[in-house]
TORVEX-984908 format. One record per atom (N, C-alpha, C, O): residue number from 1; chain; atom name; x negated, y negated, z negated. Coordinates in steps of 0.02 Angstrom, whole numbers, always signed. Atoms other than C-alpha are relative to their C-alpha. Example, Ala and Ser with C-alpha at 12.3 -4.5 7.8 and 13.67 -1.06 7.14 Angstrom:
<fikes>
> pos,unit,site,X,Y,Z
> 1,A,N,-45,+59,+0
> 1,A,CA,-615,+225,-390
> 1,A,C,-45,-60,+0
> 1,A,O,-97,-59,-33
> 2,A,N,+42,+59,+3
> 2,A,CA,-684,+53,-357
> 2,A,C,+39,-55,-37
> 2,A,O,+14,-110,-45
</fikes>
This chain:
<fikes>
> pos,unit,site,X,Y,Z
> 1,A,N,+58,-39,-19
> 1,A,CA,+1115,+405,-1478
> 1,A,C,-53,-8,-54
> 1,A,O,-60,-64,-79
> 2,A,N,+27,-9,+45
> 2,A,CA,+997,+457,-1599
> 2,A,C,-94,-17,+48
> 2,A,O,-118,-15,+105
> 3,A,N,+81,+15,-5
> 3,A,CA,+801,+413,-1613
> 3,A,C,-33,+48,+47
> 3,A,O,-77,+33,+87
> 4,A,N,+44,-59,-4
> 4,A,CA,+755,+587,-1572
> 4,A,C,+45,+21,+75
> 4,A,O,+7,+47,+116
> 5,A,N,-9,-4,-58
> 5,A,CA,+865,+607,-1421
> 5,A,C,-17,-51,+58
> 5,A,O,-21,-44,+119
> 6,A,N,+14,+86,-53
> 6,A,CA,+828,+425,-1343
> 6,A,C,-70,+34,+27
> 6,A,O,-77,+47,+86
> 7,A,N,+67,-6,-10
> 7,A,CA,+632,+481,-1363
> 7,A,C,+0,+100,+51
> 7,A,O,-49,+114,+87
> 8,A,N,-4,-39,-31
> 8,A,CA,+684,+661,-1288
> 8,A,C,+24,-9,+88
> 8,A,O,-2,+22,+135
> 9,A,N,-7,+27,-61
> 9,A,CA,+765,+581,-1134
> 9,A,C,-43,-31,+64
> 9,A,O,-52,-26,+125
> 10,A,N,+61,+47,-37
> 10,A,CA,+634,+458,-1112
> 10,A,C,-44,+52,+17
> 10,A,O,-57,+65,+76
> 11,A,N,+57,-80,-39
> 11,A,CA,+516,+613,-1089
> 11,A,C,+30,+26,+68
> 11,A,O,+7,+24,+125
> 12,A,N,+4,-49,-70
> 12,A,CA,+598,+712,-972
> 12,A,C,-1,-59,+49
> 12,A,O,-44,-48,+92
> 13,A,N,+9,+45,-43
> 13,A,CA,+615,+561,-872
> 13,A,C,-39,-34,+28
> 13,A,O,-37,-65,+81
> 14,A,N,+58,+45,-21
> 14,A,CA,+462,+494,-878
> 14,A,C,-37,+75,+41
> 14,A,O,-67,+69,+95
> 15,A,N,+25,-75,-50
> 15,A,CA,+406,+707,-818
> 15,A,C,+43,+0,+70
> 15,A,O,+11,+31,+112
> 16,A,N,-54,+6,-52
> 16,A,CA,+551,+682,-676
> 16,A,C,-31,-51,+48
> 16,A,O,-13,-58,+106
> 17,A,N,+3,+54,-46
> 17,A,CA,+466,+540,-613
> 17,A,C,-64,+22,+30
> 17,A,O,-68,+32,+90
> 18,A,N,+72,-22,-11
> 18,A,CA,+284,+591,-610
> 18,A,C,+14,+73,+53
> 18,A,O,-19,+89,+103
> 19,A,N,+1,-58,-34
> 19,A,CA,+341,+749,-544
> 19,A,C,+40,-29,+85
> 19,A,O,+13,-18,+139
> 20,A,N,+1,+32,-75
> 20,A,CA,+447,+652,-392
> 20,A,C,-77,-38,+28
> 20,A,O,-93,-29,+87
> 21,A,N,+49,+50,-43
> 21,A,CA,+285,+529,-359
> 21,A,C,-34,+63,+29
> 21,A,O,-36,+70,+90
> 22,A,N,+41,-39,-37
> 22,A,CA,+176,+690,-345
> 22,A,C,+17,+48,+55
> 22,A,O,-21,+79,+92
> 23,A,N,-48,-17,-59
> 23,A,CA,+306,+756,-233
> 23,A,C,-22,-20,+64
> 23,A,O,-32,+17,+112
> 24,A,N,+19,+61,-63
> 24,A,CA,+259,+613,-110
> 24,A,C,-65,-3,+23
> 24,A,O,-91,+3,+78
> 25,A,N,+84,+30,+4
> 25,A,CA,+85,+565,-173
> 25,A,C,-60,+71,+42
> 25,A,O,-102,+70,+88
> 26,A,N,+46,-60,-26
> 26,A,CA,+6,+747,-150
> 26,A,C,-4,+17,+69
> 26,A,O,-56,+15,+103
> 27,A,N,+19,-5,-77
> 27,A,CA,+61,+793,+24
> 27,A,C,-27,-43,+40
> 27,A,O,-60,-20,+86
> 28,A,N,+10,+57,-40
> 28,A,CA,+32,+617,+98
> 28,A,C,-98,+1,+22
> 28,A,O,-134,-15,+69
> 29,A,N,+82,+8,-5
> 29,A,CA,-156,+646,+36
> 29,A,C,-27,+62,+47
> 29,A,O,-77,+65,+83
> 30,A,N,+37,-55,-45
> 30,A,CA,-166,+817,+112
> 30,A,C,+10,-28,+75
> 30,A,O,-35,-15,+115
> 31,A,N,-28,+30,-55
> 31,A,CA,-85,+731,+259
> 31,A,C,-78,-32,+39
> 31,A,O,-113,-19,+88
> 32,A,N,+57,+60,-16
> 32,A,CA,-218,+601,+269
> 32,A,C,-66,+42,-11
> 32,A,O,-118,+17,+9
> 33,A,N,+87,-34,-15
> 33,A,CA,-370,+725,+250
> 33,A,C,-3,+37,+51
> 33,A,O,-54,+35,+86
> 34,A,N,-5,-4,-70
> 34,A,CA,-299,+820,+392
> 34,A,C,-11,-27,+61
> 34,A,O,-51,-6,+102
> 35,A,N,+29,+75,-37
> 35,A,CA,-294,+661,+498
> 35,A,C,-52,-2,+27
> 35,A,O,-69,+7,+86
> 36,A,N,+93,+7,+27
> 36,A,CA,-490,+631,+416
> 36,A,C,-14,+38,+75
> 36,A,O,-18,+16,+133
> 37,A,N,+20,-68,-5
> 37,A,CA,-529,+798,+469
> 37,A,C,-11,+9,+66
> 37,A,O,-66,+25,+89
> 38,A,N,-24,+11,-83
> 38,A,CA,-464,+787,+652
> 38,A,C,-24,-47,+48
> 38,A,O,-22,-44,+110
> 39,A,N,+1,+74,-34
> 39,A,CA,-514,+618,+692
> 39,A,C,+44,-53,+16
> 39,A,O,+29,-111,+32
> 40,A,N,-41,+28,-23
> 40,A,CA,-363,+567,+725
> 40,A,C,+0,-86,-52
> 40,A,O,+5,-140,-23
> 41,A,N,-14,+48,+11
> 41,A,CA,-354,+440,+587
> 41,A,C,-57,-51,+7
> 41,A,O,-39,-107,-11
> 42,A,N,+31,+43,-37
> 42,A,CA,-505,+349,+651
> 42,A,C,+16,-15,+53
> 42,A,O,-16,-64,+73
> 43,A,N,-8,+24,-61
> 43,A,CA,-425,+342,+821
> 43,A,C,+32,-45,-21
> 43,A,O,+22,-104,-8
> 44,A,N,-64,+32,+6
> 44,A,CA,-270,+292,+747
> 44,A,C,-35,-88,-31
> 44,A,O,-8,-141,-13
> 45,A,N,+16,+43,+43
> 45,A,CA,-367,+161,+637
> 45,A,C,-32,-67,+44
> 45,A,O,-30,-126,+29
> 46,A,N,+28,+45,-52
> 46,A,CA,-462,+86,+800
> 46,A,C,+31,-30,+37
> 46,A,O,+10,-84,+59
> 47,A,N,-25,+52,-26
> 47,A,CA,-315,+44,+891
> 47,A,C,+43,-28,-48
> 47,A,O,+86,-61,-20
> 48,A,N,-31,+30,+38
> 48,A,CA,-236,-14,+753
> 48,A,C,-37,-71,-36
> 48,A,O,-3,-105,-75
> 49,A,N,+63,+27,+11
> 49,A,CA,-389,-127,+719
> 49,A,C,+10,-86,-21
> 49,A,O,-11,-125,-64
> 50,A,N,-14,+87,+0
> 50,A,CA,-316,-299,+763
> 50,A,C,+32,-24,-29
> 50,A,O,+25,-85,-32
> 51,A,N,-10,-3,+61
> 51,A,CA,-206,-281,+623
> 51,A,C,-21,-41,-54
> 51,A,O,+10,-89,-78
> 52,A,N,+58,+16,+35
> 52,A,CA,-335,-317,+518
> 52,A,C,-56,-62,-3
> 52,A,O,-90,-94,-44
> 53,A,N,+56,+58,-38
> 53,A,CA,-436,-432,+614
> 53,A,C,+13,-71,-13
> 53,A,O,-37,-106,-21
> 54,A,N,-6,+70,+40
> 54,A,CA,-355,-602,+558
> 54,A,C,-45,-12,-68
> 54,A,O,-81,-59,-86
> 55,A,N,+35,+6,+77
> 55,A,CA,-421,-564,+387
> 55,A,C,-62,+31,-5
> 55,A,O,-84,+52,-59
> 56,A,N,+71,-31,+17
> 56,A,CA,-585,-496,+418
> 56,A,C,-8,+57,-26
> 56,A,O,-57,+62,-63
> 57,A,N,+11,-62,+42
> 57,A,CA,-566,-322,+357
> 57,A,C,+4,+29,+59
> 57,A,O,+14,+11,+117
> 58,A,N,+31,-55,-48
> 58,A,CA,-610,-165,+420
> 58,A,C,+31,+55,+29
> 58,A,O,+60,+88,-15
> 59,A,N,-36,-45,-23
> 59,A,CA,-537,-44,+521
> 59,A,C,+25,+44,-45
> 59,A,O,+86,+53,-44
> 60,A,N,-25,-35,+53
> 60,A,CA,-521,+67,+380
> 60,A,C,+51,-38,-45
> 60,A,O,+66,-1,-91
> 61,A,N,-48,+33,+46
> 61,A,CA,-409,-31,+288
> 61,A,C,+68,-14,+35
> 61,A,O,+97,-64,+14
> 62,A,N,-38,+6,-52
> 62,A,CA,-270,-14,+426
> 62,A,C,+47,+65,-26
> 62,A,O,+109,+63,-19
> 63,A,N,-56,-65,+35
> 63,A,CA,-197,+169,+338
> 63,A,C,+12,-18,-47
> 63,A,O,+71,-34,-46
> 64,A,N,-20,+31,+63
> 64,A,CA,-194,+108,+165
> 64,A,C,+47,-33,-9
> 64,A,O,+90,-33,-53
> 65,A,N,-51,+81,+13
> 65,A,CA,-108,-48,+204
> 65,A,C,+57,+21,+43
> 65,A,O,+97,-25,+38
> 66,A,N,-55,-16,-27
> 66,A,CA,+34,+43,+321
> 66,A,C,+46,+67,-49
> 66,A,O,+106,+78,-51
> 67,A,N,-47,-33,+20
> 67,A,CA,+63,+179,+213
> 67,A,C,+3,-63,-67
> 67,A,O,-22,-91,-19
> 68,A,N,+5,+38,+40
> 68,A,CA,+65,+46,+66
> 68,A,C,+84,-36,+11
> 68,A,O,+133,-33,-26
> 69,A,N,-60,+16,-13
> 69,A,CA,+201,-45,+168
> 69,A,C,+55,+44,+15
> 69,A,O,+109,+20,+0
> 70,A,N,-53,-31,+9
> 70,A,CA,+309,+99,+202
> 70,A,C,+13,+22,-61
> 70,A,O,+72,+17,-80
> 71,A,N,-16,-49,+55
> 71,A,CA,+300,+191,+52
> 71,A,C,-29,-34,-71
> 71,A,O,-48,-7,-123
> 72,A,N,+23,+35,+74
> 72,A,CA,+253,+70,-78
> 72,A,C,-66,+3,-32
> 72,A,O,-111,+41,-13
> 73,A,N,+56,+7,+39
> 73,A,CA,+127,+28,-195
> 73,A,C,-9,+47,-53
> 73,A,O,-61,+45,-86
> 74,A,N,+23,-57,+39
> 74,A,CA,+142,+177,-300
> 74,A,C,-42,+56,+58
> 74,A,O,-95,+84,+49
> 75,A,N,+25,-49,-40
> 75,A,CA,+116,+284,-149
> 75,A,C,-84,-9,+44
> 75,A,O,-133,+27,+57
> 76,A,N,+73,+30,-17
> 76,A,CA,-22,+183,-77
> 76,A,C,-64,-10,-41
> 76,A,O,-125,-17,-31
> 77,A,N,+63,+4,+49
> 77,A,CA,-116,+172,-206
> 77,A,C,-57,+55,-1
> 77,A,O,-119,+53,+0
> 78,A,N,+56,-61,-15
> 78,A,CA,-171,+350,-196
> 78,A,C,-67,+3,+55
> 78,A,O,-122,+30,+51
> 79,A,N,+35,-9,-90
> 79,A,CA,-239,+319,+4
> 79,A,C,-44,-64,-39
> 79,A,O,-105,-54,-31
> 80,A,N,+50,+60,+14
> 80,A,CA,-321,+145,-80
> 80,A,C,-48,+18,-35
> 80,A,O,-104,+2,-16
> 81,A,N,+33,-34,+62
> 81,A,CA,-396,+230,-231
> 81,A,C,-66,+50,+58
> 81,A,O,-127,+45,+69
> 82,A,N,+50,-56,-32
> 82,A,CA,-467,+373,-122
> 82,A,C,-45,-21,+35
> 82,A,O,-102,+1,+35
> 83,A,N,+52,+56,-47
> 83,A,CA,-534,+229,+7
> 83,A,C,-61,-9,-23
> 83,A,O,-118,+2,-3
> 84,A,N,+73,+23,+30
> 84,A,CA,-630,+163,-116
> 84,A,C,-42,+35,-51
> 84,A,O,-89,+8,-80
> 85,A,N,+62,-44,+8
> 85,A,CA,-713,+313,-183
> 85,A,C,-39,-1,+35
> 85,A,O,-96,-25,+29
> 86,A,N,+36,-21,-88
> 86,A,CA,-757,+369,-2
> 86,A,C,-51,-66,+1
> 86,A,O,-107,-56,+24
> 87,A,N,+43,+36,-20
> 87,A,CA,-837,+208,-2
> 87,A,C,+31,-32,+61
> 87,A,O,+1,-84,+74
> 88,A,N,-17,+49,-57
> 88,A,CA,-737,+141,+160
> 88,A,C,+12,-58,-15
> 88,A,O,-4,-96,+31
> 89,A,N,-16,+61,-5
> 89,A,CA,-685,-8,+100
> 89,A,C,-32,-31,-54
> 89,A,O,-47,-6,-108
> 90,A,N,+56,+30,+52
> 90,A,CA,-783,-144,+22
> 90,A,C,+66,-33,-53
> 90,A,O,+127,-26,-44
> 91,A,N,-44,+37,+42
> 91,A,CA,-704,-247,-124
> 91,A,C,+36,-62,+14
> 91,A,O,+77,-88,-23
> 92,A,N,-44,+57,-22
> 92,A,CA,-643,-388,-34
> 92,A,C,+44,+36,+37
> 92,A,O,+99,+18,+16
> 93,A,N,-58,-40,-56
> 93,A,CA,-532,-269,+104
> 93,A,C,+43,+29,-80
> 93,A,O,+103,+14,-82
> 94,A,N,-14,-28,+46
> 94,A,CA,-495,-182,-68
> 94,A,C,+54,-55,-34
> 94,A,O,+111,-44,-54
> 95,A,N,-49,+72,+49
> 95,A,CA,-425,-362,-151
> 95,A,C,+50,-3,+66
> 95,A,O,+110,+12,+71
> 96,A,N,-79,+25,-68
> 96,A,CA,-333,-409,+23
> 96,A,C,+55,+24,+15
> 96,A,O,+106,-4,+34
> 97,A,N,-48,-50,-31
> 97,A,CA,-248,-243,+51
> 97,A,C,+36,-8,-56
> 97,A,O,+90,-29,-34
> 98,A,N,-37,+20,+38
> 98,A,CA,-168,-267,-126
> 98,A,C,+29,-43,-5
> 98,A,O,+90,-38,-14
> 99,A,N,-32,+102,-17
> 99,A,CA,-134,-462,-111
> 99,A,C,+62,+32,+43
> 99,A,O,+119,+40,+23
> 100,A,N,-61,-2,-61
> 100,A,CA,-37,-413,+56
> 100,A,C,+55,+63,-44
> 100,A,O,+116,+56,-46
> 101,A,N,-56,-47,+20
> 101,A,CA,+47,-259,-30
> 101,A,C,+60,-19,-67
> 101,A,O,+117,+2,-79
> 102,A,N,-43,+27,+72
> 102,A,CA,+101,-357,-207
> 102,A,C,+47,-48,+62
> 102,A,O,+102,-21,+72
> 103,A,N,-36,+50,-27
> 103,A,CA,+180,-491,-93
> 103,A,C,+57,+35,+42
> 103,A,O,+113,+10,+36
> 104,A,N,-19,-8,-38
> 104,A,CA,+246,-378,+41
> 104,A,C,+8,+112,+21
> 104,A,O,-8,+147,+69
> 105,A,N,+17,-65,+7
> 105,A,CA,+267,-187,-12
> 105,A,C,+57,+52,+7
> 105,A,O,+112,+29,-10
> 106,A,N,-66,-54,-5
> 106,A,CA,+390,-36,+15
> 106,A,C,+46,-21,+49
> 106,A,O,+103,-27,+24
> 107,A,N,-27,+55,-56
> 107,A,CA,+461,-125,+174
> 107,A,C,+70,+41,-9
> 107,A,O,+112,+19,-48
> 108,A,N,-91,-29,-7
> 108,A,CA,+632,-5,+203
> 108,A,C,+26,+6,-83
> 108,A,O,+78,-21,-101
> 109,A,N,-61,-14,+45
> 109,A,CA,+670,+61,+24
> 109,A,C,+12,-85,-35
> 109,A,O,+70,-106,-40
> 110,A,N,-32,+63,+44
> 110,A,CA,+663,-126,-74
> 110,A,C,+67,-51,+50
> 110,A,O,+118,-78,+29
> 111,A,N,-47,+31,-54
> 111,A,CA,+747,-204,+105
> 111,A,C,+63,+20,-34
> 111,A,O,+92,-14,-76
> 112,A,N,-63,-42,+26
> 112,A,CA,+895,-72,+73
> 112,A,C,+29,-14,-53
> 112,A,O,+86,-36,-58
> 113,A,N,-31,+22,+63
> 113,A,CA,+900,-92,-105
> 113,A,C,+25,-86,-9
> 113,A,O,+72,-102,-46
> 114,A,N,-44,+70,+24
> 114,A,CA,+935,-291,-103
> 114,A,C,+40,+8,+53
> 114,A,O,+92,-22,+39
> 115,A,N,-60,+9,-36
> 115,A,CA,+1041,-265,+46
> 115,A,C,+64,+13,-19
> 115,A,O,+114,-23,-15
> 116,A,N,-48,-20,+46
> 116,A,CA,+1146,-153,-50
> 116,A,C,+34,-32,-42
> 116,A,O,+95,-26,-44
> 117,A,N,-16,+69,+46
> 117,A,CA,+1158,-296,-181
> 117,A,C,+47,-64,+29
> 117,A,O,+80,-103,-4
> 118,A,N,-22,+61,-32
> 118,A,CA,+1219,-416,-41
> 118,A,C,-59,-33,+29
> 118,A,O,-37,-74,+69
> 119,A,N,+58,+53,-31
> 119,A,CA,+1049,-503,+19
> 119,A,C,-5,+15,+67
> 119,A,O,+23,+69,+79
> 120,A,N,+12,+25,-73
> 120,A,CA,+1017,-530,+189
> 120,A,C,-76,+50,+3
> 120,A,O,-133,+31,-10
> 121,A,N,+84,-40,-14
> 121,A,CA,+883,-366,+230
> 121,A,C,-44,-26,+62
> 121,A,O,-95,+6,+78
> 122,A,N,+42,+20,-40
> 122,A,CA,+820,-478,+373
> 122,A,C,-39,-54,-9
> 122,A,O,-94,-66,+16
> 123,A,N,-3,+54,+8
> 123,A,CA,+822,-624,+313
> 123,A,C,-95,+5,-42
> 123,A,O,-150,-17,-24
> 124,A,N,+46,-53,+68
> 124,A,CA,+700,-534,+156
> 124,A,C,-56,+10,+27
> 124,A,O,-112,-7,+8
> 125,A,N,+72,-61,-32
> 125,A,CA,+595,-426,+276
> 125,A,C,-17,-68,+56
> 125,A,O,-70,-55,+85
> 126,A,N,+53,+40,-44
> 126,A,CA,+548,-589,+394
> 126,A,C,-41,-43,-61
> 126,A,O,-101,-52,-61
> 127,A,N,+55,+45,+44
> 127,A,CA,+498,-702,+239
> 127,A,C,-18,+44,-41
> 127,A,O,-14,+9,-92
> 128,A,N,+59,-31,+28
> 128,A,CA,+400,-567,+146
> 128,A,C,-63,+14,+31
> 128,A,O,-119,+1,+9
> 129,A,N,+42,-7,-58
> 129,A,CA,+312,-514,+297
> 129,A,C,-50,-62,+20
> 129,A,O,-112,-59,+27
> 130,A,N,+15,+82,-16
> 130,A,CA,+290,-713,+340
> 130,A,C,-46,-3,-72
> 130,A,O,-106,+12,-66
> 131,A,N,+30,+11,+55
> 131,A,CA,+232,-739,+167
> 131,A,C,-55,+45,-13
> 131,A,O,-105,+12,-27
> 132,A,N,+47,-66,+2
> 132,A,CA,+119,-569,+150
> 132,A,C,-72,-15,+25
> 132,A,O,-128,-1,+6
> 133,A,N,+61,-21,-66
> 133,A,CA,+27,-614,+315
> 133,A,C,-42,-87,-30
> 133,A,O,-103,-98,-32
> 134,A,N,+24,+46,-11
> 134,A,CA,+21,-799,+278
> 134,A,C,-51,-14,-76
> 134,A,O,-105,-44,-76
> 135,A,N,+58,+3,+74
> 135,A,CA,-63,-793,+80
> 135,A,C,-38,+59,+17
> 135,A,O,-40,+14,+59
> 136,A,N,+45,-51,-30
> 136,A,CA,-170,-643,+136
> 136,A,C,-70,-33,+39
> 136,A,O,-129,-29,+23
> 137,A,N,+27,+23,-46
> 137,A,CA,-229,-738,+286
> 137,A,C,-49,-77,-60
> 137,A,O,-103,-86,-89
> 138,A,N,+29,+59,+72
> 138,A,CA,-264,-898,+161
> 138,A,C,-65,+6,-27
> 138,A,O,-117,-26,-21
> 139,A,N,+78,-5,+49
> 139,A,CA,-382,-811,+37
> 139,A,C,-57,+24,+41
> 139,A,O,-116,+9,+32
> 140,A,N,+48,-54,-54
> 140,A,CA,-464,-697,+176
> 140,A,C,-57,-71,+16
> 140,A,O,-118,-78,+12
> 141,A,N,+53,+62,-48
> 141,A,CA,-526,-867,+254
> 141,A,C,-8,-70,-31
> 141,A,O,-28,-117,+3
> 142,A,N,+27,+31,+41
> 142,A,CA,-540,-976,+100
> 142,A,C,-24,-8,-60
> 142,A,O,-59,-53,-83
> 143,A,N,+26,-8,+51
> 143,A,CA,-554,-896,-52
> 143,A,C,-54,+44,-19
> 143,A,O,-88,+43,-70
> 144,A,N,+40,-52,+9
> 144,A,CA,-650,-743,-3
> 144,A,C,-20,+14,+87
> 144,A,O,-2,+55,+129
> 145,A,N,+6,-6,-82
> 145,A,CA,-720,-779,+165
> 145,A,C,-37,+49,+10
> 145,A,O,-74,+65,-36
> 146,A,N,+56,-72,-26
> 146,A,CA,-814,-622,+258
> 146,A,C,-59,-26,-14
> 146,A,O,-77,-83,-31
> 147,A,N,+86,+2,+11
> 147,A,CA,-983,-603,+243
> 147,A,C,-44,+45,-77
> 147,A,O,-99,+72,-71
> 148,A,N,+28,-48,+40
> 148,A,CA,-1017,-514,+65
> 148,A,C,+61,+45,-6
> 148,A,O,+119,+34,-22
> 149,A,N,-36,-46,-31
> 149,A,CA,-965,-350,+117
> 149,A,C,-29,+75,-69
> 149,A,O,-63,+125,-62
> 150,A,N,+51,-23,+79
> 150,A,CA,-1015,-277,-81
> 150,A,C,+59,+65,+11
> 150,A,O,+119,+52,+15
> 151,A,N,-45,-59,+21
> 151,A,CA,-938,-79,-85
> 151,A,C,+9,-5,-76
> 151,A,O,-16,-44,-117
> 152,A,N,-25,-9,+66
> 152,A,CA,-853,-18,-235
> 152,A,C,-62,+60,-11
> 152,A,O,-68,+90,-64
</fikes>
């Protein structure tokens, strides 16, 4: 393979990919302004509330961090990003919801993919989860305890 086809490949591939994320990324957001729009995702966000509530964050930070866990940290990012324009979430809910998502992110497709491999997808999905909730919970309430509630 030549220089000039390697670097032609790598293109379309790297356009193949961007073009699947916005596949995902775009509707999810129209998705979620619909929601907005409706109210619904404040209902949804209130009983979803307690969620949250170990670590001191705010109801708003309850969509972010679910679509985050289904659909990964590429996909979440968009709903996090947009959060913290809007202003819903301050910079500590902002650090937490990432903490928990680097540790504990894309719950079915990465499960699948090491299961596929041979790993134990339960085994995986209780100690990430376990681990997610329990360093999350940690900094929430010793490295970045509530109380300065500073927006982005």
């Amino acid at each position: 393979m030549g220089t000039a086809q390697f670097w032609q490949q790598t293109g379309l591939g790297l356009v193949e990919l961007v073009g699947q994320v916005a596949v995902i990324v775009i509707p999810l957001m129209v998705f979620m302004e619909i929601l907005k729009d409706l109210n619904i995702l404040d209902k949804l966000s209130d009983k979803l509330s307690w969620t949250v509530k170990p670590f001191g964050m705010k109801p708003a930070a309850v969509f972010p961090l679910l679509v985050g866990l289904v659909f990964g940290i590429a996909y979440g990012a968009g709903l996090i990003i947009q959060a913290a324009r809007e202003g819903a979430l301050c910079k500590r809910d902002l650090y937490l919801i990432s903490l928990f998502l680097v540790i504990n992110h894309s719950v079915f497709e990465d499960n699948l993919l090491f299961a596929a491999v041979g790993a134990n997808g339960w085994v995986l999905l209780v100690f990430r989860f376990a681990a997610s909730i329990a360093v999350t919970w940690a900094v929430s309430r010793f490295l970045m305890p509530a109380g300065k509630e500073d927006t982005v």
